[in-house]
LUMMAR-629266 format. One record per residue (C-alpha): residue number from 1; residue in one letter; chain; x, y negated, z negated. Coordinates in steps of 0.1 Angstrom, whole numbers, plus 2048, in hexadecimal, padded with zeros to 3 digits. Layout:
// residues N
num, residuo, cadena, x, y, z
NUM, A, A, X, Y, Z
...
// end
This chain:
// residues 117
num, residuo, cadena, x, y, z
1, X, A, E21, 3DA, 44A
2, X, A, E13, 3BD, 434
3, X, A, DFC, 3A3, 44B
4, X, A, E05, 385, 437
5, X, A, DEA, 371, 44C
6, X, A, DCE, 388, 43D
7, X, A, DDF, 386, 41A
8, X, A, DE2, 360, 41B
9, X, A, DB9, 35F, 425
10, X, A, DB2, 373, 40B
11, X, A, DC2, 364, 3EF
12, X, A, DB3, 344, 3FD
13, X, A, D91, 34B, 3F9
14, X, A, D7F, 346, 3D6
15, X, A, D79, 361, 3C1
16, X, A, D53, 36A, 3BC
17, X, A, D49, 365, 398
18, X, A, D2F, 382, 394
19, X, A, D0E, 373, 38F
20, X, A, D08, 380, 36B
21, X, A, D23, 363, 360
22, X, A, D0F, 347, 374
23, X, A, CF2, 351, 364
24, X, A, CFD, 354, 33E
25, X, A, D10, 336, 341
26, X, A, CEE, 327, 34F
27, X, A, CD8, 338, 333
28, X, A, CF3, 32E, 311
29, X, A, CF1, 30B, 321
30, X, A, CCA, 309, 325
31, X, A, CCE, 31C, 300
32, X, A, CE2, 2FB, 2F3
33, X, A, CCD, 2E1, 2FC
34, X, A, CAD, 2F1, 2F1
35, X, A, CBA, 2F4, 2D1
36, X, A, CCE, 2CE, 2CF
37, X, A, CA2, 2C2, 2DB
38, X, A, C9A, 2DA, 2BB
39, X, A, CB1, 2CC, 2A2
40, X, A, CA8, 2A6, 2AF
41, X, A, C7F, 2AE, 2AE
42, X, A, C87, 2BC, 289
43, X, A, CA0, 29E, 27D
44, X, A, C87, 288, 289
45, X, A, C6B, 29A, 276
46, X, A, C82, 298, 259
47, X, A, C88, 277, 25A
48, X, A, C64, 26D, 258
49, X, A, C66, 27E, 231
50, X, A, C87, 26A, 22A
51, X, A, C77, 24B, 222
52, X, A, C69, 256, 202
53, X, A, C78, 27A, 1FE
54, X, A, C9C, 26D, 208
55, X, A, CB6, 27B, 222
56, X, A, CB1, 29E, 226
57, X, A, C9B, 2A1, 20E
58, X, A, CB1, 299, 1EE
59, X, A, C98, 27A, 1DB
60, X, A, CB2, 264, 1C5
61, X, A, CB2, 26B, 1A1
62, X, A, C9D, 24D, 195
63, X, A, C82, 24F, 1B0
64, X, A, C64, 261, 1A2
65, X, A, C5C, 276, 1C7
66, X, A, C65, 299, 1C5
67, X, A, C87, 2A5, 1D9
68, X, A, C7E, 2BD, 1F6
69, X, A, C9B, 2CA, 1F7
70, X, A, CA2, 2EE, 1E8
71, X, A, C7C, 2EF, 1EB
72, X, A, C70, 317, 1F4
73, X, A, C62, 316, 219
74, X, A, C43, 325, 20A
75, X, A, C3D, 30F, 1F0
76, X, A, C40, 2F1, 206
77, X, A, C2B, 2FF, 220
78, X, A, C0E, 303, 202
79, X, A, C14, 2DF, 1F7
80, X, A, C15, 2CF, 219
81, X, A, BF2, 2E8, 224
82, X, A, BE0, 2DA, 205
83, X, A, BE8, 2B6, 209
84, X, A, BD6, 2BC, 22E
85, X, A, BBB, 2D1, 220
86, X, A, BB1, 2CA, 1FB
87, X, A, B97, 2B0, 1F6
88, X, A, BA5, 2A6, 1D4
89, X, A, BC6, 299, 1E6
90, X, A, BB3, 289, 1FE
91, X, A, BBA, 266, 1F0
92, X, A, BDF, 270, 1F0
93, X, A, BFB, 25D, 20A
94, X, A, C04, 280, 211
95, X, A, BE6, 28A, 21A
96, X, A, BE5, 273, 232
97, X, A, C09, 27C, 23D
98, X, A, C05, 2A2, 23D
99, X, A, BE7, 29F, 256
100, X, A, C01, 294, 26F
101, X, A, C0E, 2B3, 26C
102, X, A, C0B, 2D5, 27E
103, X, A, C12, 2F6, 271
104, X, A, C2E, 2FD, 28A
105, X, A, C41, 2D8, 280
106, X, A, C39, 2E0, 258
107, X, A, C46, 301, 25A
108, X, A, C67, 2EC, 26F
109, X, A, C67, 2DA, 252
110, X, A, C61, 2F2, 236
111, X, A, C7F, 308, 244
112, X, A, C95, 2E7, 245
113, X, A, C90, 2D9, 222
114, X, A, C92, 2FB, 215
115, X, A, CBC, 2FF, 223
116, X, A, CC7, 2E2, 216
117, X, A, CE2, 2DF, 202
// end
């Protein structure tokens, strides 16, 4: 014989979600908004080069400042390390720039200009 009070309590009740779920769902959201703070820190880095380098990196055709765009990482890590460091660039506006720099926000940077269409 069926107890139809028993069944009606039990269907009632919520189901437990096993704790696993909670906690990935918990992780992939903490995982989103790290990396929407990352991409804002790095578009405004980039942003700070747009005024002379233009948006993303792509200079207009007539302006005589280079594109950064398409740039190799490692190449525009060099360039960026020598306007902080080489005393014959010292009277360079870049030089001046690049010391506001750190290695972790060039390398942002570096990697950014370098995957750009």
């Amino acid at each position: 014989m069926i107890d139809h009070a028993s069944a009606t309590n039990h269907s009632a009740r919520p189901r437990a979600r096993p704790a696993w779920l909670l906690t990935t769902c918990l992780a992939l959201a903490s995982l989103a908004d790290a990396q929407g703070a990352a991409t804002l820190e790095l578009r405004s880095l980039a942003a700070g080069c747009s005024a002379c380098h233009g948006t993303n990196g792509h200079s207009k055709a007539q302006a005589s400042l280079p594109s950064l765009a398409h740039l190799p990482a490692a190449y525009f890590m060099a360039r960026m390390r020598a306007f902080r460091e080489d005393d014959k660039l010292a009277t360079s506006v870049m030089a001046q720039i690049a010391k506001g720099y750190d290695d972790h926000q060039l390398r942002q940077l570096a990697e950014f200009y370098a995957s750009q269409p």
